[in-house]
PDB file of N, CA, C and O in Angstrom, chain B, residues numbered from 101:
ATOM      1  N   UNK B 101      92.160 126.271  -2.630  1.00  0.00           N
ATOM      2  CA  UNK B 101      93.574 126.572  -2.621  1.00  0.00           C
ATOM      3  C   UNK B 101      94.356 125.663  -3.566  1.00  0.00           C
ATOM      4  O   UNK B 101      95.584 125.697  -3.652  1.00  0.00           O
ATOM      5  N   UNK B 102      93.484 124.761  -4.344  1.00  0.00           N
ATOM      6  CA  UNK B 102      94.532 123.734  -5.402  1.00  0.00           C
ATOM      7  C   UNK B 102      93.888 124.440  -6.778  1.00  0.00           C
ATOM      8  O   UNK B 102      92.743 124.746  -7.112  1.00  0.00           O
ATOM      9  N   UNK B 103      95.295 124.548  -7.448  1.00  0.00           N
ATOM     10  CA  UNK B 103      95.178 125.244  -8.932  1.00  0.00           C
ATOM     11  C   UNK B 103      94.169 124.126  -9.609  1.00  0.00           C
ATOM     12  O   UNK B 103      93.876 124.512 -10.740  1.00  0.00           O
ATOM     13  N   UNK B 104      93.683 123.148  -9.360  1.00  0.00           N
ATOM     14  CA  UNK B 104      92.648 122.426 -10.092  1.00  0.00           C
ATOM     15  C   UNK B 104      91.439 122.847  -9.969  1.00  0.00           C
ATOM     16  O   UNK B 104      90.559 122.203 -10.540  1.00  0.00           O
ATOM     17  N   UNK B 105      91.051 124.156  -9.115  1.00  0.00           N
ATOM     18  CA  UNK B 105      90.024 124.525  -8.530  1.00  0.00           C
ATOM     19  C   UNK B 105      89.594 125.593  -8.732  1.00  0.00           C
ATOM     20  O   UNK B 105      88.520 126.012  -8.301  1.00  0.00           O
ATOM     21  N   UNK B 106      90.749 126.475  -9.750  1.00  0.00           N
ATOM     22  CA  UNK B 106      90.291 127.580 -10.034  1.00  0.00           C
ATOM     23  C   UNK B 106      89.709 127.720 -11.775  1.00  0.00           C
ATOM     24  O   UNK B 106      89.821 126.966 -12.742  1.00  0.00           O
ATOM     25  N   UNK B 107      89.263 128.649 -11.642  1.00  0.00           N
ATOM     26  CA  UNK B 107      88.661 129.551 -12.757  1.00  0.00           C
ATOM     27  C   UNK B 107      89.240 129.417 -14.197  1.00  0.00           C
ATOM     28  O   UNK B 107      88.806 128.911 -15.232  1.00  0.00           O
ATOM     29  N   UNK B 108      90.481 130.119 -13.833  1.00  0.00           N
ATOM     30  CA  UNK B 108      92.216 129.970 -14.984  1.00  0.00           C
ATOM     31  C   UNK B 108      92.140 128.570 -15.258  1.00  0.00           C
ATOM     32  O   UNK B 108      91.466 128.162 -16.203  1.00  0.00           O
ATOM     33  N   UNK B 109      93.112 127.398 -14.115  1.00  0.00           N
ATOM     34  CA  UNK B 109      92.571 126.292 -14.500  1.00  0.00           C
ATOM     35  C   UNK B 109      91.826 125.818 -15.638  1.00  0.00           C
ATOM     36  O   UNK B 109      92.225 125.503 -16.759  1.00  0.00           O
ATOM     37  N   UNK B 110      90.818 125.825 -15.204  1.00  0.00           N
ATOM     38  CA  UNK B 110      89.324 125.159 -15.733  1.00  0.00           C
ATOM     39  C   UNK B 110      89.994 125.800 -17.422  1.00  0.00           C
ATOM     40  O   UNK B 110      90.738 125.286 -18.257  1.00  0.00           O
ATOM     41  N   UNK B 111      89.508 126.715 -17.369  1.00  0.00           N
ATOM     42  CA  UNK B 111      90.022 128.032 -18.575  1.00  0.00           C
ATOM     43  C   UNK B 111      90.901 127.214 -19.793  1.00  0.00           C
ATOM     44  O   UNK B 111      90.525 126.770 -20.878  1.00  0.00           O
ATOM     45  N   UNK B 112      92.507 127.212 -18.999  1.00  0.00           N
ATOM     46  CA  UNK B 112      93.027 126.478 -19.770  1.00  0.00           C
ATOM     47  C   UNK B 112      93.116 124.783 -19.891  1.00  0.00           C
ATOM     48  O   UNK B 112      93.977 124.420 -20.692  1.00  0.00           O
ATOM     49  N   UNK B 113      92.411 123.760 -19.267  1.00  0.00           N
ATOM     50  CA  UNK B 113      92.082 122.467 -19.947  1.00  0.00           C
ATOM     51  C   UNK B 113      91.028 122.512 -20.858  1.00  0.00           C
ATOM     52  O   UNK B 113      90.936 121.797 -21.856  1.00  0.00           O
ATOM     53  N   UNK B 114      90.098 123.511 -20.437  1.00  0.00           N
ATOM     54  CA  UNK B 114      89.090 123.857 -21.720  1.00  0.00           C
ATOM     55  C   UNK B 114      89.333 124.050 -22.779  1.00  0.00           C
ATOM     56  O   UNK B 114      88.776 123.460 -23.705  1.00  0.00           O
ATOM     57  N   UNK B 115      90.491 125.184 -22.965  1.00  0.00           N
ATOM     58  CA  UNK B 115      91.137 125.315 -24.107  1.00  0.00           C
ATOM     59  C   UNK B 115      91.924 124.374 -24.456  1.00  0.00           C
ATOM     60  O   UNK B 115      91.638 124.180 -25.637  1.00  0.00           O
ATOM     61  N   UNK B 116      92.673 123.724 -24.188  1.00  0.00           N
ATOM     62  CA  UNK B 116      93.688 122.914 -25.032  1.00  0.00           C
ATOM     63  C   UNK B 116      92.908 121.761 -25.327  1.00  0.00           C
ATOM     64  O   UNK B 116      93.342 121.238 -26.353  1.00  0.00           O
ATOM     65  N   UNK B 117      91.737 121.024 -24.753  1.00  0.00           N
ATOM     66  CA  UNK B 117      91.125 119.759 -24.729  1.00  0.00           C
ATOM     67  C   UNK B 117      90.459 120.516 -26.071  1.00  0.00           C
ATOM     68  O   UNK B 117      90.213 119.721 -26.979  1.00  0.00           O
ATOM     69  N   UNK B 118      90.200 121.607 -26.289  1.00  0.00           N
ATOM     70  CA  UNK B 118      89.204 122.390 -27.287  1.00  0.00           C
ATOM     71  C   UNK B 118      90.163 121.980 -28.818  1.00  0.00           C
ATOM     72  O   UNK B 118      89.707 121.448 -29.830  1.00  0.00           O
ATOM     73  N   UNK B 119      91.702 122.461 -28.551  1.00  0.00           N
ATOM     74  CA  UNK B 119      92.116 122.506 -29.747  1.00  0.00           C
ATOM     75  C   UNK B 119      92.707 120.988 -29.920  1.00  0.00           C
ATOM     76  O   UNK B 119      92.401 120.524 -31.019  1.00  0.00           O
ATOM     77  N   UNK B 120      93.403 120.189 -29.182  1.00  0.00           N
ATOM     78  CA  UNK B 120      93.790 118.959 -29.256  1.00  0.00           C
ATOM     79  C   UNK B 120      92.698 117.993 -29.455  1.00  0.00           C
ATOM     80  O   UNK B 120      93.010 117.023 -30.145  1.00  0.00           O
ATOM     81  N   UNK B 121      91.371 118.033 -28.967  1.00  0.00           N
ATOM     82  CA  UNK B 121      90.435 117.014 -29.075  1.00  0.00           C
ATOM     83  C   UNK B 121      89.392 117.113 -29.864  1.00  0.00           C
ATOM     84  O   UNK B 121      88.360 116.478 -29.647  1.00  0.00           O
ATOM     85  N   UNK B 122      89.618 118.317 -31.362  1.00  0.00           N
ATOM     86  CA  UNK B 122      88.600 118.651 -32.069  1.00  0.00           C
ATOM     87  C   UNK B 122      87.329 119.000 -31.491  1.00  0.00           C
ATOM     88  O   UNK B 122      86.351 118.286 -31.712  1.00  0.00           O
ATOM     89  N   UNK B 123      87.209 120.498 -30.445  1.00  0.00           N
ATOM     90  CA  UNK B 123      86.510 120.615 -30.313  1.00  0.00           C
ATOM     91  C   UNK B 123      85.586 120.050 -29.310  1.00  0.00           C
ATOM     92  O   UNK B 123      84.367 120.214 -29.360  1.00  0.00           O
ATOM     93  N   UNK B 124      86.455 119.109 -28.030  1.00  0.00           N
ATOM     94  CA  UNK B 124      85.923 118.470 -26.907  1.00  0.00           C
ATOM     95  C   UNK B 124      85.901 120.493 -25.855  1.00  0.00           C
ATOM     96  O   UNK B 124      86.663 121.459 -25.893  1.00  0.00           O
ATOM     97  N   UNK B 125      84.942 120.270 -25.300  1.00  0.00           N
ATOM     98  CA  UNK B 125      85.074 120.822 -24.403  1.00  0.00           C
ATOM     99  C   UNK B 125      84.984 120.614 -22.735  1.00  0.00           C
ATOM    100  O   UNK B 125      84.818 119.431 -22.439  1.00  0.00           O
ATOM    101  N   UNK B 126      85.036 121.234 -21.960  1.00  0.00           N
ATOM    102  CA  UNK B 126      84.912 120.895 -20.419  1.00  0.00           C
ATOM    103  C   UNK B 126      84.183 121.933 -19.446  1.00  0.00           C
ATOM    104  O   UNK B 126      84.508 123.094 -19.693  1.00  0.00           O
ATOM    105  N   UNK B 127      83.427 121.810 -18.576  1.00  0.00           N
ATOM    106  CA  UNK B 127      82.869 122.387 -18.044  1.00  0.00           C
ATOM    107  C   UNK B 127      82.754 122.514 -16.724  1.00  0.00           C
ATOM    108  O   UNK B 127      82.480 121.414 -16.244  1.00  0.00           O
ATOM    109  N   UNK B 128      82.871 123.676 -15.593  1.00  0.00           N
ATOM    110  CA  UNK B 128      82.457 122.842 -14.101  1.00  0.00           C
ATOM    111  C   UNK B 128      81.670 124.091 -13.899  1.00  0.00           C
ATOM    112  O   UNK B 128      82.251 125.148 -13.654  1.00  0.00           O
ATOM    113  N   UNK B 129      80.285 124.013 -13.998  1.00  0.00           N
ATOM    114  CA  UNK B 129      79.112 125.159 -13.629  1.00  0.00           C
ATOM    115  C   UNK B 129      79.397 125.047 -11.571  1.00  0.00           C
ATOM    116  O   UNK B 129      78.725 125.855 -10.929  1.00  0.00           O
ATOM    117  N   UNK B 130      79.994 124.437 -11.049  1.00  0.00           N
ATOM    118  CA  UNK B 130      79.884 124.784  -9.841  1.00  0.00           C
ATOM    119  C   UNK B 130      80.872 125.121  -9.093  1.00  0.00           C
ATOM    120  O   UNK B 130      81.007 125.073  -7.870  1.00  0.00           O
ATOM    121  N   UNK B 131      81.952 125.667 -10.403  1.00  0.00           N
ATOM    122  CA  UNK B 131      83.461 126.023  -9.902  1.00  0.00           C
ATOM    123  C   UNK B 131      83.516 127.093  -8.879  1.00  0.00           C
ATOM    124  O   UNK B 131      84.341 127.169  -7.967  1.00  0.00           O
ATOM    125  N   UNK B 132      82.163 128.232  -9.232  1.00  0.00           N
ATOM    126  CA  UNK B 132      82.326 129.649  -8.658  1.00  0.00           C
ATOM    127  C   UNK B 132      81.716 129.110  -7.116  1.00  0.00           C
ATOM    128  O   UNK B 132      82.059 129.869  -6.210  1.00  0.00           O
ATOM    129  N   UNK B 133      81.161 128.333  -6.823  1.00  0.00           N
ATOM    130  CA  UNK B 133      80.178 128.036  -5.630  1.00  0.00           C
ATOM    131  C   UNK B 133      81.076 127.849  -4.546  1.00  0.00           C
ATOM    132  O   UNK B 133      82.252 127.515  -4.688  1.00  0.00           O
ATOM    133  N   UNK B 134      80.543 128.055  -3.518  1.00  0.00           N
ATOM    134  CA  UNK B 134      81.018 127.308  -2.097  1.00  0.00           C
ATOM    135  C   UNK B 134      80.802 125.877  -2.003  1.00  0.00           C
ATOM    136  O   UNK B 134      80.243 125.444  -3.011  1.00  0.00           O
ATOM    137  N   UNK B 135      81.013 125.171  -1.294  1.00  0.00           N
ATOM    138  CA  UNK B 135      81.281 124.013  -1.205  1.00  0.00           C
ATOM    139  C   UNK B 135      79.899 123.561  -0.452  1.00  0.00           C
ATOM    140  O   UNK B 135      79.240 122.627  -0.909  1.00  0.00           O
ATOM    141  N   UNK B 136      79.424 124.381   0.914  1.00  0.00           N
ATOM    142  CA  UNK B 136      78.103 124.432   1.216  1.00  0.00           C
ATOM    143  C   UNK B 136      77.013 124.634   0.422  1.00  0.00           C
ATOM    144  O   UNK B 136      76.226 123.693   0.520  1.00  0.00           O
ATOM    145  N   UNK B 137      76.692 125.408  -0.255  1.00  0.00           N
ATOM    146  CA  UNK B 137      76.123 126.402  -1.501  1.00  0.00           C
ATOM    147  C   UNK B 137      75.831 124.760  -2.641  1.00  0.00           C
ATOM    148  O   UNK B 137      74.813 124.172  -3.008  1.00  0.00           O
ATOM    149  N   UNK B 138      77.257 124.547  -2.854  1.00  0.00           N
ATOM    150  CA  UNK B 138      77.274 123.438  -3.939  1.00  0.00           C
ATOM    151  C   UNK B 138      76.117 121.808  -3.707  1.00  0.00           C
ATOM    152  O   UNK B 138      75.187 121.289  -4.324  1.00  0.00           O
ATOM    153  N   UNK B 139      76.977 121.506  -2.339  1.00  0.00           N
ATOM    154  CA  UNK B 139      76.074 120.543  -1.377  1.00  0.00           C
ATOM    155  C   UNK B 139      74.872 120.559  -1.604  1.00  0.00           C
ATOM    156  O   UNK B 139      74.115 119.745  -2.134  1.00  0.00           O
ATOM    157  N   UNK B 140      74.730 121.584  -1.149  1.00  0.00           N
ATOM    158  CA  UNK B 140      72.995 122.310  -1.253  1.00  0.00           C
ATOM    159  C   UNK B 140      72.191 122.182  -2.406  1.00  0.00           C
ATOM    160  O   UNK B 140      71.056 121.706  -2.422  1.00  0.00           O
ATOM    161  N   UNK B 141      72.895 122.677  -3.486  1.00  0.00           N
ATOM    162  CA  UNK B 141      72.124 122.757  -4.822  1.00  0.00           C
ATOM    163  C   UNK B 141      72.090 121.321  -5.380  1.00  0.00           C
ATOM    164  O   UNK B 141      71.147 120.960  -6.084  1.00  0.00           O
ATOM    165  N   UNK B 142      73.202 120.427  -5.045  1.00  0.00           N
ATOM    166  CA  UNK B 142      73.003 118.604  -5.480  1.00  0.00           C
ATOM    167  C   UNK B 142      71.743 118.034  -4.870  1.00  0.00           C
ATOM    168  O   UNK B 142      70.884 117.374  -5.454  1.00  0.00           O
ATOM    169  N   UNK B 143      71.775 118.413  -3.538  1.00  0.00           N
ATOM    170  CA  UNK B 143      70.523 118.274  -2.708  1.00  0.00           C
ATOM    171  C   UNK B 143      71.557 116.611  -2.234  1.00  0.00           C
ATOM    172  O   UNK B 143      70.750 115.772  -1.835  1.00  0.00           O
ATOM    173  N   UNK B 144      72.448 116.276  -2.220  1.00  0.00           N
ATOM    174  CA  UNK B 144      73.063 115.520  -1.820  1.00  0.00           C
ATOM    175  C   UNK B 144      72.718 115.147   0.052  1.00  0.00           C
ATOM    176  O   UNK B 144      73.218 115.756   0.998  1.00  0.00           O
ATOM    177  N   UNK B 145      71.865 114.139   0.115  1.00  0.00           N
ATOM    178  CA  UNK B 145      71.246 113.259   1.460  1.00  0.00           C
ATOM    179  C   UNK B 145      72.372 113.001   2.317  1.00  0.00           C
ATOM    180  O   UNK B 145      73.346 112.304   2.032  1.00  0.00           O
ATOM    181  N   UNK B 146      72.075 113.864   3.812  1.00  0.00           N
ATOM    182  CA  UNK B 146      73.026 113.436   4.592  1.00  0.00           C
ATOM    183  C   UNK B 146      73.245 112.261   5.306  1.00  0.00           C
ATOM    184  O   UNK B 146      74.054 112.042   6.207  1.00  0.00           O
ATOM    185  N   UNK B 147      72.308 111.437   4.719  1.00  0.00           N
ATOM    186  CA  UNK B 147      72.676 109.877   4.385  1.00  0.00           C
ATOM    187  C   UNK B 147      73.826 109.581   4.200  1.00  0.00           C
ATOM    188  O   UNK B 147      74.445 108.885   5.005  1.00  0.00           O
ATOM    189  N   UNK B 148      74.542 110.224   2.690  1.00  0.00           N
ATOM    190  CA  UNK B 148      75.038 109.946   1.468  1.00  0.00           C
ATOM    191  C   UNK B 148      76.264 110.419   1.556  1.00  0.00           C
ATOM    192  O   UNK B 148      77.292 109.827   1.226  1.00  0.00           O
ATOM    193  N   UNK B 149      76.120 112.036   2.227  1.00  0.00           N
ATOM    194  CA  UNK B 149      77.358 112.500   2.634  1.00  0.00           C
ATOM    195  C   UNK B 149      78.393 112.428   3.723  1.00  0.00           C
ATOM    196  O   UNK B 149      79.523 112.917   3.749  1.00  0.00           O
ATOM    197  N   UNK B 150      77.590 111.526   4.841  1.00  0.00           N
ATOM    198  CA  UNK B 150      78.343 111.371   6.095  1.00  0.00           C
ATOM    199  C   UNK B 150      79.325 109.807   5.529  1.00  0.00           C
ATOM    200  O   UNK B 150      80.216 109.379   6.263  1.00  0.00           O
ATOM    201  N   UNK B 151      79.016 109.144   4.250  1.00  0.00           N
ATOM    202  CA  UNK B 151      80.163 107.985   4.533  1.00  0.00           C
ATOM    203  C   UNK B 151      80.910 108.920   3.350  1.00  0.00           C
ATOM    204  O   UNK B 151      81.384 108.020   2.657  1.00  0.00           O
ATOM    205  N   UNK B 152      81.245 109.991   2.795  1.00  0.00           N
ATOM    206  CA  UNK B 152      82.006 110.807   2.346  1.00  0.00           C
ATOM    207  C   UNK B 152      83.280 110.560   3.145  1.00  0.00           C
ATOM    208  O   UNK B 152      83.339 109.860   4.155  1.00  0.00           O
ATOM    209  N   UNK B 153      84.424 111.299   2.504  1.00  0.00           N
ATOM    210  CA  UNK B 153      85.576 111.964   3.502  1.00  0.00           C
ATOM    211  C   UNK B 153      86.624 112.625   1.859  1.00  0.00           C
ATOM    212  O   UNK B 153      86.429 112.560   0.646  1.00  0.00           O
ATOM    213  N   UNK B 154      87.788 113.254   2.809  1.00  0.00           N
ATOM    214  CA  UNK B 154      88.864 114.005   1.710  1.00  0.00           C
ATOM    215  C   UNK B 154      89.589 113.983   2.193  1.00  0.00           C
ATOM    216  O   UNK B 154      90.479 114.830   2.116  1.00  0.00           O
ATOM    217  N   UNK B 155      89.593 113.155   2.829  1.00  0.00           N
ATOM    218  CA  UNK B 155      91.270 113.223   3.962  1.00  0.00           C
ATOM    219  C   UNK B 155      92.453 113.391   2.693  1.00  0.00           C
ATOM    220  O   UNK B 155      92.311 112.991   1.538  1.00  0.00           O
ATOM    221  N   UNK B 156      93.710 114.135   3.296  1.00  0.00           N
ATOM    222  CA  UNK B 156      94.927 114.300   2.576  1.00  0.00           C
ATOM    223  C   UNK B 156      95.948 113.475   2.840  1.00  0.00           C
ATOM    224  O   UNK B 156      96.982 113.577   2.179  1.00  0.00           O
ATOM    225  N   UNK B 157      95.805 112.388   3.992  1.00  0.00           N
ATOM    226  CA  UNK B 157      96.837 111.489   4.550  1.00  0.00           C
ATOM    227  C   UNK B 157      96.861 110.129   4.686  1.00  0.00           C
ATOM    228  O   UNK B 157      97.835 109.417   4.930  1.00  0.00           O
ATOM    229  N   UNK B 158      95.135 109.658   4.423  1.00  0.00           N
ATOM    230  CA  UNK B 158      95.242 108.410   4.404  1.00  0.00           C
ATOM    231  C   UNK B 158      93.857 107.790   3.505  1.00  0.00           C
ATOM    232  O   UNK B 158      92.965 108.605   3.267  1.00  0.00           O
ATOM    233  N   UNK B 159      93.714 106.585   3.094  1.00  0.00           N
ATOM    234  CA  UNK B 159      92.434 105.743   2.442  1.00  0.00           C
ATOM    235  C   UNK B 159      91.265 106.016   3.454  1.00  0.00           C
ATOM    236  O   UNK B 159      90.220 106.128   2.813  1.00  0.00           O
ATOM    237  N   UNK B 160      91.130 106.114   4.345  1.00  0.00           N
ATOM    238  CA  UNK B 160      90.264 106.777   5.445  1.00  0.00           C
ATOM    239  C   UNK B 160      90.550 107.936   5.987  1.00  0.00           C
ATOM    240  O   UNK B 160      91.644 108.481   5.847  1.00  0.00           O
ATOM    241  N   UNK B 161      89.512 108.449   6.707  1.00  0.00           N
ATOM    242  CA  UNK B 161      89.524 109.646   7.416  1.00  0.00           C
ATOM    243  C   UNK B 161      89.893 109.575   8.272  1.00  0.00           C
ATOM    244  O   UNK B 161      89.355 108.815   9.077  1.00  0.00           O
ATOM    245  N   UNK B 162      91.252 110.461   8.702  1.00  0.00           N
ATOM    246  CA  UNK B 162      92.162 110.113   9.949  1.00  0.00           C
ATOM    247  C   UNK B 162      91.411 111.812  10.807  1.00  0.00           C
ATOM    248  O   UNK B 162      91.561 112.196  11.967  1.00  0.00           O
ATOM    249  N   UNK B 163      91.083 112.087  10.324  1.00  0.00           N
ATOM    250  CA  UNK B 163      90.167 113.208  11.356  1.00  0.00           C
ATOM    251  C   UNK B 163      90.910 114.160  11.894  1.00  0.00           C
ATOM    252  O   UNK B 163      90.508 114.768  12.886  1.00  0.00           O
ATOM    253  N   UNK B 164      92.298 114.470  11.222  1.00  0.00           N
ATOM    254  CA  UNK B 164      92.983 115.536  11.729  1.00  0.00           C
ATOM    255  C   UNK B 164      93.470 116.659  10.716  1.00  0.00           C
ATOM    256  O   UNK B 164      93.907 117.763  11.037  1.00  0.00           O
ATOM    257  N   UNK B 165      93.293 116.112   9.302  1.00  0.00           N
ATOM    258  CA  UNK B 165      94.388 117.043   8.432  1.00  0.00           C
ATOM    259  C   UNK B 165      93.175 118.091   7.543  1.00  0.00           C
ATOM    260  O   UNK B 165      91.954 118.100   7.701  1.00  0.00           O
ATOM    261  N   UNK B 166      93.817 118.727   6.814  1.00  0.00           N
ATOM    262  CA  UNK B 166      92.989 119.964   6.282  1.00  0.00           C
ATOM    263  C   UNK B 166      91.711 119.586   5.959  1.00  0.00           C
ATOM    264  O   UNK B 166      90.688 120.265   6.041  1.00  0.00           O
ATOM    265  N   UNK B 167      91.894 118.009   5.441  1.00  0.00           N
ATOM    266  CA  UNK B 167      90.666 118.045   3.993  1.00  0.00           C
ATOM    267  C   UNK B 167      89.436 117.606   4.722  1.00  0.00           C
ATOM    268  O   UNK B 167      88.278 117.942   4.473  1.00  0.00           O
ATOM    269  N   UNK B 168      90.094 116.375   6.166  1.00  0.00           N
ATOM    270  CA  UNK B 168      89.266 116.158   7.313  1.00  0.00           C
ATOM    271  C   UNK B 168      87.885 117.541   7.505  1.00  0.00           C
ATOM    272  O   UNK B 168      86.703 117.703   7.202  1.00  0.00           O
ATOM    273  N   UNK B 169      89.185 118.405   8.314  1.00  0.00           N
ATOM    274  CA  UNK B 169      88.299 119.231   8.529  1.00  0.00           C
ATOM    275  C   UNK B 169      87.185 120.124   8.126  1.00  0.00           C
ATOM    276  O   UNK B 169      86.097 120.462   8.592  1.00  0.00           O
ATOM    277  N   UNK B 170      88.093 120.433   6.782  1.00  0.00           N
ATOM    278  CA  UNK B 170      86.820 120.974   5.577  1.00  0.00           C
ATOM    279  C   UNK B 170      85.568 120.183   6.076  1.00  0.00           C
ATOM    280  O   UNK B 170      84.551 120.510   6.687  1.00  0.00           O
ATOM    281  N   UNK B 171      86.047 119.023   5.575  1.00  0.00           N
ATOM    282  CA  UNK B 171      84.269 118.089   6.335  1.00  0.00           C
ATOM    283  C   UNK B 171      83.677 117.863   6.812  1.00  0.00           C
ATOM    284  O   UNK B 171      82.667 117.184   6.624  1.00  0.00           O
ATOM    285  N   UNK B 172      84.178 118.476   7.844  1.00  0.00           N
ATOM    286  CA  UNK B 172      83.311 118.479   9.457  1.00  0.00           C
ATOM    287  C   UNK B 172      82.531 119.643   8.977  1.00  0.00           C
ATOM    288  O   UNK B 172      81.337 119.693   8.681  1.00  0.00           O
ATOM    289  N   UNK B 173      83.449 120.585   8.955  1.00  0.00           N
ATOM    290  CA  UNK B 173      83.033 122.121   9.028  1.00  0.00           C
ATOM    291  C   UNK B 173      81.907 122.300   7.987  1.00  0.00           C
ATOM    292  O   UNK B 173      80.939 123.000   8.285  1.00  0.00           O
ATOM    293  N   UNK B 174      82.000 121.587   6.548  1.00  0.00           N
ATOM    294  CA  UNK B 174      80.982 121.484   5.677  1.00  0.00           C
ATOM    295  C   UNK B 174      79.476 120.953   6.374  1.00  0.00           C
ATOM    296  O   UNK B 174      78.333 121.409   6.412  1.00  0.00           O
ATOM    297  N   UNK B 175      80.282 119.516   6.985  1.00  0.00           N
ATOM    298  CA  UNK B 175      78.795 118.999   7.469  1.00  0.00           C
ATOM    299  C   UNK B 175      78.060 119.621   8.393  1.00  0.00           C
ATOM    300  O   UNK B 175      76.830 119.674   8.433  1.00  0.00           O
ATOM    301  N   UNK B 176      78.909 120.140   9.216  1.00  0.00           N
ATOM    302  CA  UNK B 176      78.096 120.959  10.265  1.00  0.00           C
ATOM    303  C   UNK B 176      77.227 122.026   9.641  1.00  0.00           C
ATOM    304  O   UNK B 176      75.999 122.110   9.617  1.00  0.00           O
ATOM    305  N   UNK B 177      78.268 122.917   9.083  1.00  0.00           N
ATOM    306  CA  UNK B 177      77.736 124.038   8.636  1.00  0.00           C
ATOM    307  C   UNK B 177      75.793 123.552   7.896  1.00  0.00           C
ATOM    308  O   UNK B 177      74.835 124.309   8.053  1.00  0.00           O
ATOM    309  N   UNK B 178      75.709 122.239   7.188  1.00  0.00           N
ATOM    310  CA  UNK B 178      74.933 121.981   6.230  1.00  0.00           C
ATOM    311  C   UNK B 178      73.359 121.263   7.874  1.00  0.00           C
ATOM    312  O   UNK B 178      72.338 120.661   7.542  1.00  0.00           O
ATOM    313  N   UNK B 179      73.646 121.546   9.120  1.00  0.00           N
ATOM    314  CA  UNK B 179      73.410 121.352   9.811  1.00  0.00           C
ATOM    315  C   UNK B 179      73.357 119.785  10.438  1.00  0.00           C
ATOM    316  O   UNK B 179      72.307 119.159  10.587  1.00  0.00           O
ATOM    317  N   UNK B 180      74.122 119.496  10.630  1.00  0.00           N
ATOM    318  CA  UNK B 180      74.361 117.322  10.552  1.00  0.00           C
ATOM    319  C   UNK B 180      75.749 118.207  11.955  1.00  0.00           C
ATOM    320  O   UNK B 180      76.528 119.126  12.210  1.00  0.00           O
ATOM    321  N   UNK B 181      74.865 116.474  12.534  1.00  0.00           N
ATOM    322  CA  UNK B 181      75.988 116.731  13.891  1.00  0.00           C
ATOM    323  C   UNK B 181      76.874 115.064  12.971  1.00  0.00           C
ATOM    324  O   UNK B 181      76.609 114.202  12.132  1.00  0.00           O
ATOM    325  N   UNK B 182      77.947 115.486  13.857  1.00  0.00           N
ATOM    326  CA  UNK B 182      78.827 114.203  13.595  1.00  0.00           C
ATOM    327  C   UNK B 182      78.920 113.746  15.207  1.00  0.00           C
ATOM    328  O   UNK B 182      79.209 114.382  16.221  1.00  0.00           O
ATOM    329  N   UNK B 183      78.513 112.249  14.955  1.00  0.00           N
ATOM    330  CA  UNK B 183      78.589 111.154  16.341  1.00  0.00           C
ATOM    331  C   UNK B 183      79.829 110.525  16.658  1.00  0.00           C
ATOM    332  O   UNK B 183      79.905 109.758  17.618  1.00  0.00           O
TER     333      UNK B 183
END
């Protein structure tokens, strides 16, 4: 749901980094993916991912706001209980 995340986006920093930076380009091959899907294909250790967080409200995970939850719901989904 953040315009940094879409398709268009991507599209146009590609382009302007293309014409302003001689030809720099930019890439995110895992823009189209799910976020599970994505996880998955890093092969990212749920070691690695449980001291993760995205909280939207604070330097830690306050465990209540959108980005919190995404993370639960990710981790679970990726089968990881949270203690």
């Amino acid at each position: 749901s953040h315009a940094d995340g879409t398709v268009n986006f991507l599209g146009s920093v590609d382009a302007l980094l293309s014409m302003q930076e001689g030809g720099m380009r930019v890439s995110a091959p895992g823009i189209t993916m799910h976020t599970v899907d994505l996880v998955r294909h890093a092969a990212v250790p749920a070691s690695l991912l449980a001291w993760a967080h995205s909280c939207h409200k604070a330097n830690v995970a306050c465990g209540n706001c959108r980005g919190c939850n995404k993370y639960f719901e990710v981790f679970s989904e990726l089968g990881n209980a949270m203690d």
